[in-house]
N, C-alpha and C positions, 0 to 999 in steps of 0.2 A: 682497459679502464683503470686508472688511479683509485684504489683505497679510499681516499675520501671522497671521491665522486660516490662510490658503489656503497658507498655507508649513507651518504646523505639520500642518493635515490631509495635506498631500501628504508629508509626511514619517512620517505615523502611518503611511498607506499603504505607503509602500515600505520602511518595518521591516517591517511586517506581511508582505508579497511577499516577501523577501530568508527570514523565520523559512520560510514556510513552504517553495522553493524549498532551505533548508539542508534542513528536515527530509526533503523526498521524495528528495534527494540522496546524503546519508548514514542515512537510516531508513526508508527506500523498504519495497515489499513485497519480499518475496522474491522471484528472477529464476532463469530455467532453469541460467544462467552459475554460478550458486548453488548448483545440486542436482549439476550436475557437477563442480563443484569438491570437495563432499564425498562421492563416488563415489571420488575422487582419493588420499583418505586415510587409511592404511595404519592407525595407531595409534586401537585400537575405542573409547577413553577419548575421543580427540579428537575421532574423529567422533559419538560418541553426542552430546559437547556442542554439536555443531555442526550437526546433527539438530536437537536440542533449538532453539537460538537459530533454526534455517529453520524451524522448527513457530511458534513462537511472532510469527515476523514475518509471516505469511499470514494475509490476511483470509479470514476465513471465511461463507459466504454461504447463507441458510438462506433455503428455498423450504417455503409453508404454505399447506395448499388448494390445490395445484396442480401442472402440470407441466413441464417442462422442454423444448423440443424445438430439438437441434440439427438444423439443414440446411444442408449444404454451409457457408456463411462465415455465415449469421446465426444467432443465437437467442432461442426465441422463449418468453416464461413469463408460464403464466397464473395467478394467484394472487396472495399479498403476498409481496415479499422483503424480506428483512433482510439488512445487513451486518455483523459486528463486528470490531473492530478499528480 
């Protein structure tokens, strides 16, 4: 591979690493640090919006033909899963 080739792939790459490491940074899921902070707040207008923006940042995860089983630290699911978001 030529030199400029292997300079410009390695730089497609680490745009690419840099976009996605901003996005999980500042557009991450939603965090427990999150649901407590809007426990926090007093004014029902701001929380309801702030509700709203923590509902809409959570993946939501759909289990079909199957079940679910939590034990102790692992889990275990038989079926297809989906994620969206």
């Amino acid at each position: 591979m030529r030199r400029t080739r292997q300079e410009v792939l390695l730089s497609i790459i680490a745009i690419a690493l840099c976009s996605i490491a901003i996005k999980l940074i500042f557009f991450g899921p939603s965090t427990r640090g999150d649901m407590a902070a809007i426990g926090k707040i007093q004014d029902a207008d701001e929380k309801k919006v702030a509700i709203e923006r923590f509902m809409n940042r959570m993946p939501v995860v759909w289990v079909r033909g199957g079940n679910i089983d939590v034990s102790g630290s692992s889990v275990t699911v038989s079926g297809s899963v989906e994620i969206e978001r």
